[in-house]
C-alpha positions as CSV (number, residue, x, y, z in Angstrom):
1,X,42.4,21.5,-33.1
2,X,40.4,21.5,-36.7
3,X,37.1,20.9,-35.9
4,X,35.2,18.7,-38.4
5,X,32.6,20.0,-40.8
6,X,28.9,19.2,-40.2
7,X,27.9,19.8,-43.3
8,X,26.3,17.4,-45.2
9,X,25.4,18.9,-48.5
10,X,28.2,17.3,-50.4
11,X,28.0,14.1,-48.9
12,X,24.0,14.0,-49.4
13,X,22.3,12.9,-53.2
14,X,20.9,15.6,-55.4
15,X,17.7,13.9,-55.1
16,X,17.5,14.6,-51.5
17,X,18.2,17.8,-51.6
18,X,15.8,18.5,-54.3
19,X,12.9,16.9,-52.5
20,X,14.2,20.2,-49.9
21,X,12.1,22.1,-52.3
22,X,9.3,20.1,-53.9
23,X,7.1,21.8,-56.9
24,X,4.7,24.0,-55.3
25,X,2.2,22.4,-58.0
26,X,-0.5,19.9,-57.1
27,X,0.6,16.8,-56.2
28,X,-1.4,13.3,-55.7
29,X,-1.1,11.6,-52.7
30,X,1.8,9.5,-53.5
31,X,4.1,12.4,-54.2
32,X,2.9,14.1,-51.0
33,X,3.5,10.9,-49.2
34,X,7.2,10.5,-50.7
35,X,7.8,14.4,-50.4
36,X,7.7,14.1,-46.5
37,X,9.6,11.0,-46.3
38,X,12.0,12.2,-48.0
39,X,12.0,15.6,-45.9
40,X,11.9,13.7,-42.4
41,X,15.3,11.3,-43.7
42,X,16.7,14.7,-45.1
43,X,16.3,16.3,-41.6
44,X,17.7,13.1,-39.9
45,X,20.8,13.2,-42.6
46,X,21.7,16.4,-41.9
47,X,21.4,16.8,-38.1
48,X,23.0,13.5,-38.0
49,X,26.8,13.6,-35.5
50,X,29.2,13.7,-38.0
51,X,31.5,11.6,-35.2
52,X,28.6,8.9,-35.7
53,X,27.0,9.1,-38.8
54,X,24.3,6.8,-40.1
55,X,25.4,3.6,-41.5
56,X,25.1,2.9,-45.2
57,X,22.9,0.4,-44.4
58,X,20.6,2.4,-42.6
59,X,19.8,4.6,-45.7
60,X,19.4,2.1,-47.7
61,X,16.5,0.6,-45.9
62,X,14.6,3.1,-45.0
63,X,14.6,4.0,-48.7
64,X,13.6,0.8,-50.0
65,X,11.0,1.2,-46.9
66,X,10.2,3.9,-49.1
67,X,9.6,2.4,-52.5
68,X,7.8,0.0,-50.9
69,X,4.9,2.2,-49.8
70,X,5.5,4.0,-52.7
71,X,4.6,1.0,-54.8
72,X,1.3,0.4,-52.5
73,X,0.1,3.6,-52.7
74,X,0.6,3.6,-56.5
75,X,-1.5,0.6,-56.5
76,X,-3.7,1.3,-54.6
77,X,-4.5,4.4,-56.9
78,X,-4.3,2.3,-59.8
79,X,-6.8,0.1,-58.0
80,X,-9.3,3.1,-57.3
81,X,-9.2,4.2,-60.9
82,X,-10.0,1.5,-62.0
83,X,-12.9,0.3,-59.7
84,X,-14.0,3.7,-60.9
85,X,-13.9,3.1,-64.6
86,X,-15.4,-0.8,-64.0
87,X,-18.7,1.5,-62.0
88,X,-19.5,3.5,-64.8
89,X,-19.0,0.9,-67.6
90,X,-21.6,-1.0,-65.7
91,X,-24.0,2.1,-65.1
92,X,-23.4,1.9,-68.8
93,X,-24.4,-1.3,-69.7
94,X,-27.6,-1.3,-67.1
95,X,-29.2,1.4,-68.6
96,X,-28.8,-0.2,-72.1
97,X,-30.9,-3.0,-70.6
98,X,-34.0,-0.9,-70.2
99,X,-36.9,-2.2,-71.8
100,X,-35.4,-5.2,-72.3
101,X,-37.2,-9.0,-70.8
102,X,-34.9,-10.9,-68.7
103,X,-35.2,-14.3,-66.6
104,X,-34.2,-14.3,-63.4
105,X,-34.4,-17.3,-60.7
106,X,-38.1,-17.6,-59.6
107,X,-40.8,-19.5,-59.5
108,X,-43.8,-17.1,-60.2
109,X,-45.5,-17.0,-64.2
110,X,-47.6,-14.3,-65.0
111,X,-50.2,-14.9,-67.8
112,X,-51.6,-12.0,-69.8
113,X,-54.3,-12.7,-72.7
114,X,-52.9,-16.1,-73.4
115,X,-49.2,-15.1,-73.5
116,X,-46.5,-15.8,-70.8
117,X,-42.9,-16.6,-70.4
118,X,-40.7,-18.3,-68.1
119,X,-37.5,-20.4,-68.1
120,X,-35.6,-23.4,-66.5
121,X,-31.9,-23.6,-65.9
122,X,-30.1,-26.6,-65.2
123,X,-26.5,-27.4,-64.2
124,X,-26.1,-30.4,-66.3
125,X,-27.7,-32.5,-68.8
126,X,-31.3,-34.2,-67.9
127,X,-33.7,-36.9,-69.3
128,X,-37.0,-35.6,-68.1
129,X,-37.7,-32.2,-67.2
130,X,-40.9,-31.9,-65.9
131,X,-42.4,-27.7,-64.7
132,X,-45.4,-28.0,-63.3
133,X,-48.2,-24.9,-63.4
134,X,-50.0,-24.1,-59.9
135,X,-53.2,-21.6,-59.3
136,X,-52.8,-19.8,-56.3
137,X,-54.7,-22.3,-54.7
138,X,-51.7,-24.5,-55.2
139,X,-54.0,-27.2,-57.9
140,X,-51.7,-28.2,-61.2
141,X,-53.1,-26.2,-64.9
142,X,-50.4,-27.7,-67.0
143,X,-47.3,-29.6,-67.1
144,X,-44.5,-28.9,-69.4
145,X,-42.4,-31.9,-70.3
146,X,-38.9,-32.0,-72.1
147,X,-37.0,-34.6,-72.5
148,X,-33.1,-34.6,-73.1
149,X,-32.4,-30.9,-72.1
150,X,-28.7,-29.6,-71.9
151,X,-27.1,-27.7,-69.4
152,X,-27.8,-24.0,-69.2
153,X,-30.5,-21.7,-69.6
154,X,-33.6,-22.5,-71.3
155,X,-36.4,-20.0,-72.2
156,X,-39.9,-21.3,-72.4
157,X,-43.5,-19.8,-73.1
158,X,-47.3,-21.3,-72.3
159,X,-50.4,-20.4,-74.0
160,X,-52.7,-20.3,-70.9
161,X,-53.8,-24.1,-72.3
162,X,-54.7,-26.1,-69.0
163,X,-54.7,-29.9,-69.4
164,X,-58.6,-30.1,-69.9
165,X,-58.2,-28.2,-72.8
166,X,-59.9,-24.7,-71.4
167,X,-57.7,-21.3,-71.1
168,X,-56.4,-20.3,-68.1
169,X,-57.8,-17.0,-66.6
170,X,-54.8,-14.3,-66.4
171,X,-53.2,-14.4,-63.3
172,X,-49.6,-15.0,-61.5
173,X,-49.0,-19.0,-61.2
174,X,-46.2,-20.4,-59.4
175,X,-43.7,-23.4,-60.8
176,X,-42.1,-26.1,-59.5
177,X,-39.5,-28.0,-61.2
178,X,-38.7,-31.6,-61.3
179,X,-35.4,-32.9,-63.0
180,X,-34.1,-36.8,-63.9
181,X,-31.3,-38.1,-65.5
182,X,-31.3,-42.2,-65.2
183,X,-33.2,-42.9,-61.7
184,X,-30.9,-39.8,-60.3
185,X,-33.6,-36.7,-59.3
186,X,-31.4,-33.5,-59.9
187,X,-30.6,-30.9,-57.2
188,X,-29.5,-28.4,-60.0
189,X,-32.8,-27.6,-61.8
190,X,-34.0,-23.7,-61.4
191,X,-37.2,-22.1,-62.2
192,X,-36.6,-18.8,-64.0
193,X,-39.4,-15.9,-64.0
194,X,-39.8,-13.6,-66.4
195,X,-39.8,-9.7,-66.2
196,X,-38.8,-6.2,-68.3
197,X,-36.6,-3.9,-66.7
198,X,-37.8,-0.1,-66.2
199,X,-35.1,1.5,-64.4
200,X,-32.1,1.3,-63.1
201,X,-30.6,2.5,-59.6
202,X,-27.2,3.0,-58.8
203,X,-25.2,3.7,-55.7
204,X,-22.7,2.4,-52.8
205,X,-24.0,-1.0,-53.1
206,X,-23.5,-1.0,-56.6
207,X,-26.1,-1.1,-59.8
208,X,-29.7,-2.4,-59.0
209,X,-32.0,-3.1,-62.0
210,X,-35.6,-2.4,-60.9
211,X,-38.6,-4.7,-62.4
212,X,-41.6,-4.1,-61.2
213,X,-43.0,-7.6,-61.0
214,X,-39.9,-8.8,-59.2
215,X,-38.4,-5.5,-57.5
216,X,-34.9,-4.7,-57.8
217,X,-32.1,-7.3,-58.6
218,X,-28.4,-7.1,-59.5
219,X,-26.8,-7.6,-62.9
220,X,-25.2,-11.1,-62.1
221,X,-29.0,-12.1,-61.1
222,X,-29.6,-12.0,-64.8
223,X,-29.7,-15.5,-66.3
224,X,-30.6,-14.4,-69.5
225,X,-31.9,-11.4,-71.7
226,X,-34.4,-11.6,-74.1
């Protein structure tokens, strides 16, 4: 009685037989991943009974199983680079910001021999805009009025000038806002503070910019550089 041949090497693709012997050079790992795949369904074809084989069908999925982790691992490389590239472009682009004044949402004003700055930022368009000026014992210096402000960011600057005419001793002061359009008060009207970067830090958590009047922030805290 002939007895039938169990082996599979003419019956099996080229490709699987290859992947028998993968390059013994470094491989990422994606190719490791497919390499062993592709050795386990290798093993299975060729200790498979040759009175049963494995159905077409059964091949066929498990090697579009295949490509599909394939593809998610390729991604997810893909994915890793470039978070990678996005970090150091944005290391990049913090330490170019050294030096440089920013406004950042706050409501503290620092006034140094007659010179400070600050900033509002509104979400939409106002009548009135109205910042008042408090000492630290809470009593109104000044108040800045504006009338038809757009939307957005708006930098501002005060003398030290208190409304009885006298300068204003240097000191931190603290803002509040007041916004109108019509009889409507606004919910959308920010106080921005003003501060220069010195430093920046970087690590898991991502870039922090370090200000020594206002500690560290992050670089979508920046409503404006100056």
């Amino acid at each position: 009685m002939a007895v039938a041949s169990t082996d599979n090497s003419k019956t099996v693709p080229p490709a699987l037989l290859n992947a028998m012997n993968p390059s013994k050079t470094t491989k990422t790992g994606v190719e490791a991943d497919q390499d062993k795949f592709m050795t386990l369904l290798i093993a299975q074809l060729k200790n498979q009974d040759p009175m049963n084989p494995l159905d077409n069908a059964q091949v066929t999925s498990q090697l579009a199983q295949l490509n599909t982790v394939t593809g998610i691992n390729k991604m997810n490389e893909t994915l890793n680079s470039l978070k990678a590239d996005y970090q150091a472009s944005a290391n990049l682009a913090a330490t170019n910001l050294i030096n440089h004044g920013v406004l950042v949402e706050g409501n503290q004003l620092t006034l140094a021999d007659g010179k400070s700055l600050f900033g509002v930022e509104l979400a939409s368009r106002a009548d009135t805009v109205e910042v008042e000026i408090r000492s630290s014992g809470g009593k109104v210096v000044q108040t800045v009025t504006m009338k038809n402000v757009d939307a957005g960011v708006l930098p501002l600057a005060w003398d030290g000038k208190m409304a009885d005419g006298t300068t204003a001793a240097n000191n931190t002061y603290t803002m509040t806002i007041k916004a109108t359009r019509g009889t409507e008060q606004l919910k959308d009207a920010k106080t921005l503070q003003f501060g220069t970067i010195a430093s920046i830090s970087t690590g898991a958590s991502g870039v922090k910019l370090n200000i020594p009047s206002l500690g560290q922030v992050t670089m979508d805290a920046i409503k404006q550089v100056l």
